[in-house]
C-alpha positions in Angstrom: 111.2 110.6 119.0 113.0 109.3 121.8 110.8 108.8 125.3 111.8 110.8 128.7 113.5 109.0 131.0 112.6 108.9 134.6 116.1 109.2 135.5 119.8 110.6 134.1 122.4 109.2 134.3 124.5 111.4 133.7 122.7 114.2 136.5 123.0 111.3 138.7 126.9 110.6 138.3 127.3 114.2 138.8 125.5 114.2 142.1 127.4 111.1 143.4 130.4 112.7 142.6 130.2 116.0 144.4 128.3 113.5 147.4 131.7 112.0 147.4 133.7 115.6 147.1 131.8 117.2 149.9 132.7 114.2 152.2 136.2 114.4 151.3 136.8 117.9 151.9 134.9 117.5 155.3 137.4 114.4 155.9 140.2 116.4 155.2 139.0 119.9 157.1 138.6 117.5 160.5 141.7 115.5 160.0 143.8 119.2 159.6 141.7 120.4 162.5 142.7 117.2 164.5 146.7 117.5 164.3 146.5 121.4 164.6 148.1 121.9 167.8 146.2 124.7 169.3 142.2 122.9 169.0 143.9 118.8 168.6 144.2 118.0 172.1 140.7 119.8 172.8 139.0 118.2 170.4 140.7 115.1 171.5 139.3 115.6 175.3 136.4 116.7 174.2 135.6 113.7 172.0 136.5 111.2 175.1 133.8 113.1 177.2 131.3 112.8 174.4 132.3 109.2 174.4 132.2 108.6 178.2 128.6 110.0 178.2 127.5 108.1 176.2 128.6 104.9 177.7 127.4 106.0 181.1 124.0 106.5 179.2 123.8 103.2 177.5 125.0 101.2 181.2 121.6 103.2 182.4 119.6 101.5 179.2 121.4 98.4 180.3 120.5 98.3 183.6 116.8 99.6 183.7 116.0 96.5 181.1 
């Protein structure tokens, strides 16, 4: 009789692989959502302001140290 192993190998292949699915169809959902012309250019602005907010808050960090 074989012992159990603490792990499979195969399970675990599986579960890499649909890791690796999910992130590609979430790659591929935002890129379509990206060069649609209707929400592009406001997810475009919207993405700057995220961005400009957050550099406003780490010059605060900055600057209190």
């Amino acid at each position: 009789m074989k012992p159990m192993k603490d792990f499979d190998c195969v399970q675990m292949k599986w579960d890499i692989q649909q890791k690796f699915l999910k992130e590609e169809a979430h790659r591929q959902r935002a890129e379509r959502m990206r060069n649609d012309p209707i929400p592009g250019p406001f997810l475009k602005r919207m993405k700057a302001q995220e961005l400009q907010r957050a550099t406003e808050r780490l010059e605060q960090i900055v600057s209190k140290s």
